[in-house]
Structure formats: C-alpha cells, structure tokens
C-alpha positions as CSV (number, residue, x, y, z in Angstrom):
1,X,0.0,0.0,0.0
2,X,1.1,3.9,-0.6
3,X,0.1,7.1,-0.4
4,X,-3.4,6.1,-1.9
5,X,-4.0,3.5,0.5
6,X,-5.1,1.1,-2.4
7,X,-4.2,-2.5,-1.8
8,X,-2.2,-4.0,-4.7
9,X,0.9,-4.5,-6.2
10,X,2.9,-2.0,-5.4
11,X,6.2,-3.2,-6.6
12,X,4.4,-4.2,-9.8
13,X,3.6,-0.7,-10.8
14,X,6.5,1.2,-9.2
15,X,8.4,-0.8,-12.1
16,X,5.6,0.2,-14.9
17,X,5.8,3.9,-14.0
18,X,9.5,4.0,-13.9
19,X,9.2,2.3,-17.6
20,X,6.5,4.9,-18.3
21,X,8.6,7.7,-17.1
22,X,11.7,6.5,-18.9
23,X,9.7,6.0,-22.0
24,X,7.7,9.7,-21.6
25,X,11.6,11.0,-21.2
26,X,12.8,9.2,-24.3
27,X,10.1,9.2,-26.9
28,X,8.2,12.0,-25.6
29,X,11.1,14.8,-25.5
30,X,11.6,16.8,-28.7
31,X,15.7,17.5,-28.8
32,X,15.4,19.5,-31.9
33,X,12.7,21.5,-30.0
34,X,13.9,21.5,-26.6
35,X,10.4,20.3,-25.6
36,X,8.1,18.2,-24.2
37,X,5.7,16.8,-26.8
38,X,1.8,16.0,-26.7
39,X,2.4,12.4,-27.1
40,X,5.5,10.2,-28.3
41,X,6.9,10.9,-31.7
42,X,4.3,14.0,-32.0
43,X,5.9,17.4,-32.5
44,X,2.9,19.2,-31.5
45,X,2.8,20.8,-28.0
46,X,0.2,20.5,-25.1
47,X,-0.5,22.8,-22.1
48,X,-0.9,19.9,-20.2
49,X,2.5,19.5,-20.0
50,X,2.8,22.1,-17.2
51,X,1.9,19.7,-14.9
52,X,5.4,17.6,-15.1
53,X,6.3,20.0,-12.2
54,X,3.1,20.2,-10.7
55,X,2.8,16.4,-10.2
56,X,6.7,15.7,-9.6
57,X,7.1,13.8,-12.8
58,X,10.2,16.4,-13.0
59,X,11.4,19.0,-11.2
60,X,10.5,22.6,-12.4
61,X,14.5,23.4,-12.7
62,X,14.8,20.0,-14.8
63,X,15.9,21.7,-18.1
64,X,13.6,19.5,-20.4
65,X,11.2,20.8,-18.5
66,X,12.2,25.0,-18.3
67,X,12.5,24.6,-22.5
68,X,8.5,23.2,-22.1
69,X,7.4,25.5,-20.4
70,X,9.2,28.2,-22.7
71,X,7.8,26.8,-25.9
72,X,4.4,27.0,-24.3
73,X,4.8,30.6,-23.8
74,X,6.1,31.4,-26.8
75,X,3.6,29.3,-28.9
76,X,0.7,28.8,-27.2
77,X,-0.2,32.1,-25.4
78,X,-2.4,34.3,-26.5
79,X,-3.1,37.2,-25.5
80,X,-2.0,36.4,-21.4
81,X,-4.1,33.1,-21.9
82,X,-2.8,29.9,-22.5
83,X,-4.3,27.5,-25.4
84,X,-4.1,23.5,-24.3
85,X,-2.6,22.8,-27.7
86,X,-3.3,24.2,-31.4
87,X,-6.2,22.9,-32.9
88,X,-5.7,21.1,-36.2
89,X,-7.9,19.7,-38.5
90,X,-6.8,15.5,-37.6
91,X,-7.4,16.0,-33.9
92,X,-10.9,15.1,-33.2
93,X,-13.1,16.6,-30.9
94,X,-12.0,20.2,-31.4
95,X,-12.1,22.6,-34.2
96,X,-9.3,25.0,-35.6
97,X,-9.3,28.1,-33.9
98,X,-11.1,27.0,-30.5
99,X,-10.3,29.2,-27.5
100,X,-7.6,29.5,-24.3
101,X,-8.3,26.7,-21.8
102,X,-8.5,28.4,-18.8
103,X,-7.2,26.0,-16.5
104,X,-3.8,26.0,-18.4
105,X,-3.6,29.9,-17.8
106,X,-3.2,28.8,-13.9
107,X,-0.7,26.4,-14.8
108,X,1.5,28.8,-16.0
109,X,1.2,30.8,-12.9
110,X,1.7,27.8,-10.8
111,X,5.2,26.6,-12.6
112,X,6.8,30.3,-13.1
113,X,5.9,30.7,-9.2
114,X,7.7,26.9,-8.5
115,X,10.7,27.7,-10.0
116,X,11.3,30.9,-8.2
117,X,10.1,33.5,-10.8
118,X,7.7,35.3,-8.5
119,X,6.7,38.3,-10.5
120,X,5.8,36.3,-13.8
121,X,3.5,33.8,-11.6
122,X,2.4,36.9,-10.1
123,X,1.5,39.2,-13.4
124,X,-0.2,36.0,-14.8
125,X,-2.1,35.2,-12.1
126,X,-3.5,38.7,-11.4
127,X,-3.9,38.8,-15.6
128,X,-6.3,36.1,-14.8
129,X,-8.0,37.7,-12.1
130,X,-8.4,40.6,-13.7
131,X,-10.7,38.4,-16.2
132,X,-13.3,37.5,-13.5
C-alpha cells in the first residue's frame, strides 16, 4: 500500500511507472525542440505538460522541463491566456481556432511561481484575475 492507501501491487507498478517515465523522457522529448511533446513521436505541444512540475514527474528546474514551459509561452499564449494545444484539422473533438483553456492559464502561474520567478507567476495570475 502507498500514499493512496489502495491494496495491490505496489512493486508491480512502481516498475511500470518507472518504464513509463523512462519512455515519456525518451520518446516523448523533442531534442530539436527543446520540448516536451503532446504524445510520443508527435511534434505538437500541449499545455498539459505544465503539470510535469506540478505532479513531480520532474522537477521545475529539470531543463527539459524550463524549454517546455518556454515553448508553451512562446507558442501557445495568446493574448495572457494559454491554449491547451493548437487545434488542427486530424485532432478530433476540437475545431481550428477554438479558445484558451482556462485552467492552463493557472498552470503557468503555478510553474513560473515553483521555479522561483515570483513576479511572472504573479503578473499571470492577477492577468487572470483581472478576467473574473
């Protein structure tokens, strides 16, 4: 038993996440980009990424993870608001052009704030509020 107090095999599946996280590390890292990617081999990014940090997958200083979070910034901000991914045409479920997910927007005052850059989590944060 762990943390979640469910009965099971715990040895079992501390070994499949370690081979999860190895894989997500491997497969699931752009080089070329410096970034995380929405799923192995893609070279799209996701907003949900910004929970690496959040949920200790890696550590917010992990450099994988700082080029992440920069790409989001860079390319999928608008306007102080962060989109979850770009839409494309393939991905079903959403349409091309679809709005900020507003629960990424916190994200990226969560992680700027976990990594020590107090007045970026700060501006994005009251950005945010300033929305209500």
């Amino acid at each position: 038993m762990e943390r979640g107090g469910v009965e099971g095999a715990v040895e079992r599946w501390r070994r499949l996440a370690t081979s999860i996280h190895d894989e997500v590390c491997c497969s699931g890292f752009d080089a070329e980009r410096g970034a995380f990617v929405q799923y192995c081999g893609s070279k799209e990014l996701d907003a949900a990424l910004l929970l690496m940090p959040l949920v200790g997958f890696l550590p917010v200083d992990d450099p994988r993870v700082a080029g992440t979070i920069r790409a989001i910034e860079r390319e999928l901000m608008v306007e102080g608001l962060v989109l979850r991914y770009r839409c494309r045409e393939h991905v079903e479920a959403s349409q091309p052009g679809e709005g900020a997910f507003l629960a990424c927007s916190f994200w990226l005052a969560d992680v700027p704030a976990m990594a020590g850059r107090r007045a970026d989590a700060l501006a994005q944060f009251e950005r945010l509020l300033a929305l209500r």
